[in-house]
C-alpha positions as CSV (number, residue, x, y, z in Angstrom):
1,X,79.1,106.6,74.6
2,X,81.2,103.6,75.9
3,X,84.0,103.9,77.6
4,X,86.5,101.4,78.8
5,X,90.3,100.8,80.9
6,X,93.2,98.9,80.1
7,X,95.4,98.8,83.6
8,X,98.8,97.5,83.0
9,X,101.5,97.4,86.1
10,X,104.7,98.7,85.0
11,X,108.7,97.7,85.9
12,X,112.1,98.5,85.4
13,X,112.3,95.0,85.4
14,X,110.4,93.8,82.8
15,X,112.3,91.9,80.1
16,X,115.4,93.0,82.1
17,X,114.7,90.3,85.0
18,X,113.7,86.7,84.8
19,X,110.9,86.5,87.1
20,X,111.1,82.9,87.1
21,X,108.9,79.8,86.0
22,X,106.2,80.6,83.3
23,X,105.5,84.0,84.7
24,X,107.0,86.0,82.3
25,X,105.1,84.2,79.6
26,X,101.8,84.1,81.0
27,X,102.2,88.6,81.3
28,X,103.3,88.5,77.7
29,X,99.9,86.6,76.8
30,X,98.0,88.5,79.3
31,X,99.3,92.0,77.4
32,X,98.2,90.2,74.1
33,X,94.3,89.6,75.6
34,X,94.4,93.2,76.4
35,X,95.9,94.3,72.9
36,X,92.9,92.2,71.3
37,X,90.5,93.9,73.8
38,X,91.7,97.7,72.4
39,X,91.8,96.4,68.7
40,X,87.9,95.4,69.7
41,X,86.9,98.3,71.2
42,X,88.7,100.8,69.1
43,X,88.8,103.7,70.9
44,X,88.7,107.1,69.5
45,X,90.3,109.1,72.2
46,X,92.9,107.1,74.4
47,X,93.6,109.4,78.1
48,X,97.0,107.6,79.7
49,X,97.1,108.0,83.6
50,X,100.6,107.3,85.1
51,X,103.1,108.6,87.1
52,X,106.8,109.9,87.1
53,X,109.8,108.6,88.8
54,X,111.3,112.4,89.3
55,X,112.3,111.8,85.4
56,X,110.0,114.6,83.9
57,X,107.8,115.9,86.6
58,X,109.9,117.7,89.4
59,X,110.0,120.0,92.4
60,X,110.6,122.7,90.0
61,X,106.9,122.7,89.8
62,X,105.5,119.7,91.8
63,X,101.7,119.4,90.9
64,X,98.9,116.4,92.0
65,X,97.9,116.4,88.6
66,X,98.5,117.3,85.1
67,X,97.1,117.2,81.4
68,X,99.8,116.7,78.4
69,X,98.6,118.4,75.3
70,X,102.0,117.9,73.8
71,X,104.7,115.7,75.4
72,X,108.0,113.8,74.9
73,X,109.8,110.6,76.2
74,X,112.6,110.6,78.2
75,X,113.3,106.9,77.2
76,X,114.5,105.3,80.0
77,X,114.5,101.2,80.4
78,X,113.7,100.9,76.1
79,X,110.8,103.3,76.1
80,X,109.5,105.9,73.9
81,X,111.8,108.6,73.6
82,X,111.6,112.1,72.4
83,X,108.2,113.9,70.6
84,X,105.3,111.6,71.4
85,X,102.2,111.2,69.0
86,X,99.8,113.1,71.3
87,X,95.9,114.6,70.5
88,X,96.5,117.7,71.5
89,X,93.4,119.5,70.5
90,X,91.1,116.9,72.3
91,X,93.8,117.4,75.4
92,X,92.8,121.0,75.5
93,X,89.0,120.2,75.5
94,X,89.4,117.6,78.0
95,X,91.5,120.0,80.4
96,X,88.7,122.9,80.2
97,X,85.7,120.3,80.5
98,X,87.4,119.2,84.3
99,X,88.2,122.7,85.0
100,X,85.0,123.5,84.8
101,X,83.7,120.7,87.0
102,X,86.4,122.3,90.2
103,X,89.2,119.5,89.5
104,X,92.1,122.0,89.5
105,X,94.1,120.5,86.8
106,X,97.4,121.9,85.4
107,X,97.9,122.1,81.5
108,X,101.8,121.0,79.6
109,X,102.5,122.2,76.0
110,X,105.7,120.2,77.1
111,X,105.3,117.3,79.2
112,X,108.0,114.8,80.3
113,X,107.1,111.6,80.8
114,X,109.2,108.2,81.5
115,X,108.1,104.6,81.9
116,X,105.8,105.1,84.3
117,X,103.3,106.5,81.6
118,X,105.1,105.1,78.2
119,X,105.8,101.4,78.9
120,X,101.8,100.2,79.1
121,X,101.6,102.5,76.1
122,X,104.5,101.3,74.2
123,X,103.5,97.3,75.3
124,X,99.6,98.1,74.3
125,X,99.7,100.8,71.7
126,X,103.0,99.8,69.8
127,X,106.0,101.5,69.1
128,X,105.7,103.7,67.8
129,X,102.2,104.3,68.9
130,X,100.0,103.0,66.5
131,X,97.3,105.7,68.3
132,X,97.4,109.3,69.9
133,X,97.4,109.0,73.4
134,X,96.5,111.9,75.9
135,X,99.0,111.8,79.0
136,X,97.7,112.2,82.2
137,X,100.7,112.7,84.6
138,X,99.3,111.3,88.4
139,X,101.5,112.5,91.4
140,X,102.5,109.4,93.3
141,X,106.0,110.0,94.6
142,X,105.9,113.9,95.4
143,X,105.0,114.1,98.7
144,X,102.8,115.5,100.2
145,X,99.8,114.1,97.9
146,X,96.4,115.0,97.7
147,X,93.5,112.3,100.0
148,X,92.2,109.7,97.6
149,X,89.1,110.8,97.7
150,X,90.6,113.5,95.3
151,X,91.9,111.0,93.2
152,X,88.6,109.9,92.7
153,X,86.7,113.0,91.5
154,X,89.3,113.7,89.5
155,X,88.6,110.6,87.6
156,X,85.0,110.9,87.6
157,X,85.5,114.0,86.3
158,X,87.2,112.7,83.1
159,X,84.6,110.0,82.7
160,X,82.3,113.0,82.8
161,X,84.4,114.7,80.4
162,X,84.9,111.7,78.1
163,X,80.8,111.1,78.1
164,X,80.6,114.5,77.3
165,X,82.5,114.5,74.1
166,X,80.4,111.3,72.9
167,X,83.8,109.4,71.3
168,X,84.8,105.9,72.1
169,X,87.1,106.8,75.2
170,X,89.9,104.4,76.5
171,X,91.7,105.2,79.3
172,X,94.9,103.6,80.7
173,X,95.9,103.3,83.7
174,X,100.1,102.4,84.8
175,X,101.3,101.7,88.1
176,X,103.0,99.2,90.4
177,X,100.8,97.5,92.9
178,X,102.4,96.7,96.3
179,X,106.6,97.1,95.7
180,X,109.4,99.0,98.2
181,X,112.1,100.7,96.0
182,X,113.7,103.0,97.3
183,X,112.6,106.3,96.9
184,X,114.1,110.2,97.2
185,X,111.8,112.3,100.0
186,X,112.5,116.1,100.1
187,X,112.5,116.3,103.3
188,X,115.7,116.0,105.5
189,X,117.2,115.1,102.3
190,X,120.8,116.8,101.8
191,X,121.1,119.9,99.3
192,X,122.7,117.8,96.4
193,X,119.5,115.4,96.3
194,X,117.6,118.1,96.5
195,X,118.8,119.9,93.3
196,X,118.3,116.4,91.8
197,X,114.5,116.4,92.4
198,X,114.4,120.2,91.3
199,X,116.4,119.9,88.2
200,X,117.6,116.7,86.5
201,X,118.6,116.3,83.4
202,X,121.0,113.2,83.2
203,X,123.2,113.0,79.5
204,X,122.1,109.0,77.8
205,X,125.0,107.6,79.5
206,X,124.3,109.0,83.2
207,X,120.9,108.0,82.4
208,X,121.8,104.5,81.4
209,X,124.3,103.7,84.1
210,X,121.5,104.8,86.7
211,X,119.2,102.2,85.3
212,X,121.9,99.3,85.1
213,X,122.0,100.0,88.8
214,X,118.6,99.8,89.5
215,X,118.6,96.3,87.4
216,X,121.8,94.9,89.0
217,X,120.4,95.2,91.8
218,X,116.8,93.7,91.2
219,X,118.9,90.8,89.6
220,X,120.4,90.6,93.2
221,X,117.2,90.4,94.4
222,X,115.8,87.7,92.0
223,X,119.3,85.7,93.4
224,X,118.5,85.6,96.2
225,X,121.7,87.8,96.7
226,X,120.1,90.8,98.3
227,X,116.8,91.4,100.5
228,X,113.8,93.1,99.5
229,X,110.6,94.2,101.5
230,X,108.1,91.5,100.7
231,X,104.7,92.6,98.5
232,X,101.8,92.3,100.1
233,X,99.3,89.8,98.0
234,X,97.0,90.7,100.8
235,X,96.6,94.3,100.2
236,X,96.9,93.8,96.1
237,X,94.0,91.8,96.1
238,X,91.9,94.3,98.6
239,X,92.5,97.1,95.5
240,X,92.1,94.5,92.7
241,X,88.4,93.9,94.4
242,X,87.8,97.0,94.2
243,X,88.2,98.2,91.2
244,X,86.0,94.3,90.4
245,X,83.5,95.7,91.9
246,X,82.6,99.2,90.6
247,X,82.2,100.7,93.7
248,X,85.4,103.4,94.0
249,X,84.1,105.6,96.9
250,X,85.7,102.5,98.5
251,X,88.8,104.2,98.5
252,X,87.9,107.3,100.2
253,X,89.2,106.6,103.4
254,X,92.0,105.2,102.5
255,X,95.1,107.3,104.3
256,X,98.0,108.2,102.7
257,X,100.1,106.9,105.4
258,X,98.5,103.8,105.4
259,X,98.4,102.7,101.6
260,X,102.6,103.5,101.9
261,X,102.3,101.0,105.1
262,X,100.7,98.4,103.6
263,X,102.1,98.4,99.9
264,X,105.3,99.9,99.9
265,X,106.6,103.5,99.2
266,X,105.9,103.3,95.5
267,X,102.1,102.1,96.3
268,X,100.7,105.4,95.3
269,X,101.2,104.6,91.9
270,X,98.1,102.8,92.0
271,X,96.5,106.4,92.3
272,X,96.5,105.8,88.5
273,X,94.3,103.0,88.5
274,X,91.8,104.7,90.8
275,X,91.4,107.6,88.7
276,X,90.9,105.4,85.4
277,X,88.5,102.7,86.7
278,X,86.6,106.0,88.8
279,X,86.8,107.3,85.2
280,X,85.2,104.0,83.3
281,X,82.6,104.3,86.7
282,X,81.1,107.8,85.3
283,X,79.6,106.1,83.0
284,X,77.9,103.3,85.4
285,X,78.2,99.5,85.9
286,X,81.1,97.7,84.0
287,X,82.3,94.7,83.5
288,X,85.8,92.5,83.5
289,X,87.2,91.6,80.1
290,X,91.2,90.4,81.4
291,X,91.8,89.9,84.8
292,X,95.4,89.1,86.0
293,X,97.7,89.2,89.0
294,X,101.1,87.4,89.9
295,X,102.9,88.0,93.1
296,X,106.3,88.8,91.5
297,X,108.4,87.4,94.7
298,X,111.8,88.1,92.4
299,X,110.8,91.3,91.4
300,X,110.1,92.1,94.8
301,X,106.3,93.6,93.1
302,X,102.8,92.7,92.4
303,X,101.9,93.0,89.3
304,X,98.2,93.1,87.5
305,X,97.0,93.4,84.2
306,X,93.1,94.1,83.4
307,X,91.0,95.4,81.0
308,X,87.0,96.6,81.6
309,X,84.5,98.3,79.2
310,X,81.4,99.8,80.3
311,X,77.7,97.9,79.9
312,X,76.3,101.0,78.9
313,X,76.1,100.9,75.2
């Protein structure tokens, strides 16, 4: 059965920011190519990697990985918020069928998810959702995190999965490429933080006031009022050829340490991609449908957008 990606960068940014030029029209039409690539392919099943930004998915319970039979927005920067249209029974089957292949994989009834999941869903699948999705939350800020090799069984294991149950299988895949926001570590950080990464639940205002921050000060940025850490187009383009060329055990040596070096301390995100495209791999060769980048310079990101569907019919 044919299965396929749609990877979509996110950002707090997006239609908060002007990035400048034509860029922002140019992502609009590139989301529209891969809207028209879903509407082809109509999938059956649609499996949603992403992360969390410490929103939903917390020290209470840190965990590498994690399957959302039912879940809910926490609607920050416009996004879904509150019960989300999920396929829960398929959810289920999909968590026992990569149990079974030794991906230890947790199980939500309740899942919290922010942007990093919901705003490639909300952009792709409308909103409201227009299709069930099946959340896949991806640890890329928790540290410590798992070696990427892991990463990649785990998404060979849904591909697996996904064969297995012989529907049309999309999976999408959110996440940042190279970008340097500041980010909360546990350790050495002081007790108040702390409780925040154990326990957060921010009233709408709190909530909204910590996310004009965040895009006051990317507006600073864009200004040319503030620094930022550049991207690094280099290192976006070394991961966007890789998932080109269907070959992920490319990323199995890949150090932790050095994928923060390189892209930035929110680069892990792309841990997301990695598992989807490993996922669309499972079923063999593949093959580009949309392929986008721009080096976001006033967003202080790269950002892709790409879409791939299997050859095997």
């Amino acid at each position: 059965m044919t299965l396929a990606v749609a990877a979509l960068s996110h950002a707090p940014s997006f239609g908060n920011v002007d990035p400048g030029g034509s860029t922002f029209a140019e992502i609009n039409a590139a989301i529209d190519e891969v809207k028209e690539f879903i509407e082809d392919f109509d999938p059956e099943v649609v499996v949603t990697f992403g992360p969390d930004h410490f929103n939903g998915q917390l020290y209470s319970m840190i965990t590498p990985w994690a399957v959302g039979a039912q879940a809910e927005g926490v609607g920050d920067y416009g996004t879904t918020a509150g019960p989300i249209l999920t396929d829960a029974e398929t959810a289920r089957t999909l968590h026992a069928l990569v149990l079974e292949q030794g991906i230890e994989i947790g199980r939500s009834e309740r899942m919290k998810v922010d942007h990093g999941v919901m705003q490639p869903v909300d952009f792709l699948l409308g909103q409201p959702a227009t299709r069930p999705i099946i959340p896949v939350f991806v640890n890329s800020l928790g540290i410590p995190l798992t070696p990427m090799y892991r990463v990649r069984e785990m998404g060979e294991a849904f591909g697996r999965a996904a064969l297995e149950l012989g529907r049309r299988t999309l999976f999408i895949a959110s996440g940042g490429i190279s970008h340097n926001p500041p980010i909360p570590r546990w350790e050495g950080a002081p007790g108040t933080l702390q409780e925040r990464l154990i326990a957060y639940a921010p009233t709408r205002e709190e909530r909204q006031a910590r996310e004009q921050m965040i895009v006051t000060g990317i507006q600073a940025i864009a200004d040319g009022k503030a620094p930022s850490d550049p991207l690094n187009e280099e290192w976006d383009t070394l991961l966007l050829d890789t998932f080109r060329s269907g070959d992920l055990k490319q990323v199995d040596p890949w150090a932790n340490d050095w994928f923060i070096a390189e892209g930035g301390s929110a680069a892990h995100e792309m841990r997301s991609w990695i598992a989807a495209y490993a996922a669309l791999s499972a079923a063999g060769s593949y093959e580009m449908a949309v392929d986008h980048y721009w080096a976001v310079e006033t967003w202080g990101a790269g950002f892709g957008c790409q879409a791939a569907v299997s050859t095997r019919r």
